[in-house]
KOLFIVEX-323382 format. One line per 5 residues: number of its first residue (from 1); their letters; for each residue x, y, z of C-alpha. Coordinates in Angstrom, 3 decimals. Layout:
NUM> a> X,Y,Z  ...
This chain:
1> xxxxx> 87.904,195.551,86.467  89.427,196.307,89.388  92.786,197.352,90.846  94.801,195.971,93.723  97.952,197.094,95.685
6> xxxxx> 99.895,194.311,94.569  102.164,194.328,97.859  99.111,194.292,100.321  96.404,192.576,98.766  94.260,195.775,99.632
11> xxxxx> 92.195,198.148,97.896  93.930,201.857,98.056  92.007,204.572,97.385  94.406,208.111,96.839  92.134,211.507,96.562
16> xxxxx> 92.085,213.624,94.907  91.254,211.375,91.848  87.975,211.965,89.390  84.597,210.007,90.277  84.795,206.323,91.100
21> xxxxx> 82.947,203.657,88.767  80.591,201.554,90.823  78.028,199.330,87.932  76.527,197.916,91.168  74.822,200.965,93.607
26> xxxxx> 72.650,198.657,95.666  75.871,197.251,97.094  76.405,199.487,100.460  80.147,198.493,101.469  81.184,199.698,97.727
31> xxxxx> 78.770,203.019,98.810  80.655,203.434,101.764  83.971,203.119,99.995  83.211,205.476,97.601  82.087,208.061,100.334
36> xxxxx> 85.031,207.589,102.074  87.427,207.893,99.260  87.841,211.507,99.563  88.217,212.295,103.713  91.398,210.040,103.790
41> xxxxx> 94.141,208.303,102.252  94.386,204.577,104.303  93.610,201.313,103.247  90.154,199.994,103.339  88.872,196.191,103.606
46> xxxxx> 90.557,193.473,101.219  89.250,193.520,98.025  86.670,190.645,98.691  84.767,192.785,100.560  83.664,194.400,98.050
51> xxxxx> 81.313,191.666,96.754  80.779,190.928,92.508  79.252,192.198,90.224  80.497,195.037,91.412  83.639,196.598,89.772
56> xxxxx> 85.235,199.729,90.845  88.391,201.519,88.819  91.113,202.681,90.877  94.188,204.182,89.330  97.011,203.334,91.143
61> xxxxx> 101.029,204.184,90.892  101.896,200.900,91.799  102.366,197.123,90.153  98.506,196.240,89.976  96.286,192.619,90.004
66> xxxxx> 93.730,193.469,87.293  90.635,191.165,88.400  89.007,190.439,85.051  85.425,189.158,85.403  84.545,186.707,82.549
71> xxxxx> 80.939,186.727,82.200  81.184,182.887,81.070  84.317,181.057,79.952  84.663,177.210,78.777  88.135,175.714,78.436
76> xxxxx> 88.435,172.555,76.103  91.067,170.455,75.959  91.446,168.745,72.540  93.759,165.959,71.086  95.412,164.908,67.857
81> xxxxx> 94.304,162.222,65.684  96.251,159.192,65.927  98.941,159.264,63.249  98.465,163.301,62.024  101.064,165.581,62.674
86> xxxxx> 101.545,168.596,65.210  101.840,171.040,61.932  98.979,169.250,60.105  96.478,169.286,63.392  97.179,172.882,64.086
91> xxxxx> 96.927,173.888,60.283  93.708,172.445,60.473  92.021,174.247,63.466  93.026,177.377,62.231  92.328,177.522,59.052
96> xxxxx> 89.335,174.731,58.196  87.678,174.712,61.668  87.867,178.091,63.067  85.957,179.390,60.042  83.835,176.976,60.179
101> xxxxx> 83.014,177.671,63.700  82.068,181.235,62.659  80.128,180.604,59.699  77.857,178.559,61.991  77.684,180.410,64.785
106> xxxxx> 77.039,184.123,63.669  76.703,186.480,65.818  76.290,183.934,68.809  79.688,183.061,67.880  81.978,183.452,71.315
111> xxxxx> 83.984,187.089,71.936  86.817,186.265,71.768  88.183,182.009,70.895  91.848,181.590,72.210  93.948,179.012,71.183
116> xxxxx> 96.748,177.741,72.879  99.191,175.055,71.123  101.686,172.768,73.252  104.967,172.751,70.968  105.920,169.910,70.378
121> xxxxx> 110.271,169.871,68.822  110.643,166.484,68.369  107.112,165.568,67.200  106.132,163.238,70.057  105.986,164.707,73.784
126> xxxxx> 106.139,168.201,74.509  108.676,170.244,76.260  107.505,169.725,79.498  109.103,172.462,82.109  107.800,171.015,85.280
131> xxxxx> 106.481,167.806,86.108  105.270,164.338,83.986  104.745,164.458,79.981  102.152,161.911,80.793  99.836,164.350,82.702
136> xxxxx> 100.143,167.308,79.867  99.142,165.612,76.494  96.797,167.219,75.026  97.748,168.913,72.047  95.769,172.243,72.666
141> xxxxx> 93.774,173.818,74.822  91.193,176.861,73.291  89.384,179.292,75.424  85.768,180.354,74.414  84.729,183.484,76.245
146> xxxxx> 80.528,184.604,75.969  78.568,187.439,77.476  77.110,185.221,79.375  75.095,181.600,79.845  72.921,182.965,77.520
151> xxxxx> 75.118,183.523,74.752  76.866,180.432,75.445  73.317,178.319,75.289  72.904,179.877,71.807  76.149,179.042,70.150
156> xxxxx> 76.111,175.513,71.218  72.310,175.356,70.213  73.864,176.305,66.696  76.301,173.494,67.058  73.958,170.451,67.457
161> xxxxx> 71.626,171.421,64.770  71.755,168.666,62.959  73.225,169.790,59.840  75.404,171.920,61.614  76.637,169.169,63.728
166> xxxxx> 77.087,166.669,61.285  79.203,169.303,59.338  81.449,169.944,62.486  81.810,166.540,63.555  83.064,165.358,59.837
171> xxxxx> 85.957,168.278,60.141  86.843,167.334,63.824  87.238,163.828,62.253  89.972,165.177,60.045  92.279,166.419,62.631
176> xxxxx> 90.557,165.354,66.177  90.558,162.074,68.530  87.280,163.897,69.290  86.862,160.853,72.392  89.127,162.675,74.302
181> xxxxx> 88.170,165.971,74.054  87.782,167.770,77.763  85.720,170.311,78.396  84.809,172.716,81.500  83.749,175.781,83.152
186> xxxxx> 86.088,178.326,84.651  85.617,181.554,87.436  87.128,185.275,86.981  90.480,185.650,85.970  93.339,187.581,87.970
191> xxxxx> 95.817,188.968,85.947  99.433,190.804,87.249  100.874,193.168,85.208  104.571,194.290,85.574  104.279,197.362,84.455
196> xxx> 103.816,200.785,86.908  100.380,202.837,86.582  101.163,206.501,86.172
């Protein structure tokens, strides 16, 4: 990951500070940033100069963007059955279908499979902060996160097995309007923590 000064956008590099991390040493600009990290104390080139896969770890005393590279990362969108609760569809995914996501996919199963739930109070729409109810109504959207392509290639090969599949397609009949289910692709994630590195 890397750090960036969250007021300038800029990579700061403060010496005296122990040895750099660079994964990437082909890479000459993040070379030349590391050389130069000792003979001063300015601010180099914006952060996309430094191009990926390269990562470098700067500790800063400052509020920080942590730039989190996710090797490969598929969002899905997914919908209640017609006529089944909010309670009874999330009941469902976490305790019928997530385990048997992970019985079928083993080791190729994802890192890490985040779920997030739209509440819904009154049982229809939910609570909408910001624009129409219309555009938001899926019931949940889950985050699968894999080393890689790879990885990702595997687990779903695991999926459409034919036993397997017909297995997860009879559970995501139980709680699922599996037509609408939306799936895609997503880049790196930036995250901004409030919090002040020491």
């Amino acid at each position: 990951r890397s750090v960036a000064d969250a007021t300038s956008g800029n990579l700061r590099i403060k010496p005296p500070h122990p040895p750099l991390c660079c994964t990437t040493t082909k890479n000459r600009k993040a070379r030349k940033l590391l050389e130069q990290r000792d003979q001063n104390d300015e601010y180099f080139s914006p952060l996309e100069s430094i191009n990926p896969p390269t990562h470098v770890f700067v500790p800063l005393p400052t509020l920080h963007c942590i730039i989190i590279t996710m090797p490969y990362t598929i969002l899905l969108f997914l919908y209640r059955k017609p006529g089944l609760s909010f309670a009874d569809f999330k009941h469902h995914y976490e305790n019928s279908h997530m385990p048997l996501l992970q019985s079928i996919g083993g080791p190729f199963f994802p890192k890490t499979h985040t779920r997030h739930y739209l509440p819904r109070p009154d049982g229809g729409s939910a609570d909408i902060m910001k624009g129409a109810k219309e555009d938001l109504d899926y019931d949940a959207m889950a985050e699968l996160v894999f080393e890689g392509e790879k990885e990702w290639k595997a687990f779903l090969g695991l999926l459409t097995k034919k036993e397997n599949k017909e297995r997860v397609e009879r559970d995501e009949e139980v709680f699922q309007d599996r037509g609408r289910l939306r799936a895609v692709m997503v880049d790196e994630s930036f995250v901004t923590r409030g919090e002040v590195l020491n």
